[in-house]
C-alpha positions, 0 to 999 in steps of 0.5 A: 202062102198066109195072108202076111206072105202075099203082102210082103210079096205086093210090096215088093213087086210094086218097089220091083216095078217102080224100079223098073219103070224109074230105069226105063224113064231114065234111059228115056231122058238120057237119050232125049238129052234131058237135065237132072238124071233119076240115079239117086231115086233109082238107087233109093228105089233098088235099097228099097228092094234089097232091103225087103229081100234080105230081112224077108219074113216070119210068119210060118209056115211062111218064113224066109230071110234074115227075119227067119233067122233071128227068129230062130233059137231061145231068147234073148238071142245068141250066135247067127241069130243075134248077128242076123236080128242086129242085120235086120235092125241095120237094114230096116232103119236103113231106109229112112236113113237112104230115104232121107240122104235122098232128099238131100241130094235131090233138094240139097244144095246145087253142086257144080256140074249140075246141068240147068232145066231149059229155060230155068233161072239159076237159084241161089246157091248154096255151100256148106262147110266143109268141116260138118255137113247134115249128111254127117249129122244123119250119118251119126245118128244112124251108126249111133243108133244102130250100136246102141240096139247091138251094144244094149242088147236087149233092150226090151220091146218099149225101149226098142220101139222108142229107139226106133221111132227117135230114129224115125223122127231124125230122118224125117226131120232132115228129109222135110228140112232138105224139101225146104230148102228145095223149095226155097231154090225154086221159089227163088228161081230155081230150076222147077222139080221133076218127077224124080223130086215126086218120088219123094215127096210121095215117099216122105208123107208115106214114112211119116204116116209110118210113124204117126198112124201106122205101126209105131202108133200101135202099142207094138211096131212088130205086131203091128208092121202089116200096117206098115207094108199096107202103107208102103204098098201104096206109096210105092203103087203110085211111085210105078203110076209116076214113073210110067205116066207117058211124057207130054209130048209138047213139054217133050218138044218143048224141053228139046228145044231147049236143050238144043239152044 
């Protein structure tokens, strides 16, 4: 395997362990009767994984997954290889999208049915109308982008890049505005955050490093995406650390105690 093949490998053990990890806390906390369920960090986790998995890599003798594919046949791209590069497209620019509707969920308005925290006072709540929600917003912009590079194809490699990078800025826009929001409910009060909501606060800094000084700092974003996979190699190593980090077994007392009351 070249150098490139063993990162890619890294990054997605350490997106598979904290997987596995984050499934095993859940179990965990389900069975201790705990408030505030892992699955939308769980299914952010496992898109992760199936993302990786799919688009795979190109650098031969290394190749695999739809990457290998749209990198085969003359340029610009035609038949299977055209259809597998606007795959890839979709899939890449799917995390930030699945990364920023996480947010949303885990920091966005309380839905009813919600459980409270033990000894958690009940924020204020929030409702939006039913008519445009942000998660529409950001739906929109996704589908938008992701047609544009098919429709326009090709766009060059400038253009792309800015493409991609605008779409960067989207969803970490609406993922920094869903934090805040978060934040306002536990400084009203609210229930305080769990280590699900630590996921992505370590997963949010690590995309925006993405775009500030990582690849899309470089002159090329493809050339340069190891610089990505190094990022995201850390963030999801400390993602496993925060999964699998033992629960304290006074705040474990303490939290079924008061789920018993």
């Amino acid at each position: 395997m070249t150098p490139r093949a063993v990162l890619w490998l890294a990054v997605v053990l350490a997106e598979g362990g904290a997987f596995v990890l984050a499934v095993r806390l859940d179990r965990r906390q389900r069975l201790e009767h705990r408030s505030r369920p892992l699955r939308p960090v769980l299914a952010l986790l496992a898109v992760a994984v199936v993302i990786d998995l799919a688009v795979g890599l190109h650098d031969p003798p290394s190749s695999w997954g739809l990457s290998a594919l749209a990198a085969s046949g003359p340029r610009p791209r035609t038949g299977l290889a055209r259809a597998a590069y606007h795959v890839c497209d979709g899939l890449v620019m799917g995390w930030p999208a699945a990364l920023a509707w996480t947010c949303g969920r885990m920091f966005g308005p309380v839905r009813e049915g919600c459980v409270k925290s033990a000894g958690a006072k009940e924020g204020p709540k929030l409702t939006h109308s039913s008519r445009t929600r942000p998660v529409d917003l950001l739906a929109g912009c996704y589908l938008g982008a992701v047609v544009e590079l098919a429709a326009l194809y090709p766009l060059g490699r400038v253009r792309t890049q800015a493409l991609l990078l605008a779409w960067e800025a989207v969803a970490l826009l609406f993922a920094a505005g869903a934090i805040f929001v978060g934040w306002r409910r536990v400084v009203a009060g609210g229930a305080p955050w769990s280590r699900a909501h630590g996921v992505l606060l370590v997963l949010v800094p690590v995309e925006l490093a993405v775009a500030v000084i990582g690849p899309f700092a470089r002159e090329n974003v493809f050339a340069a995406w190891d610089v990505a996979r190094w990022q995201y190699l850390l963030g999801f190593v400390v993602v496993a650390g925060l999964m699998g980090w033992p629960v304290n077994r006074s705040t474990r007392g303490t939290m079924s105690a008061g789920n018993a009351r």
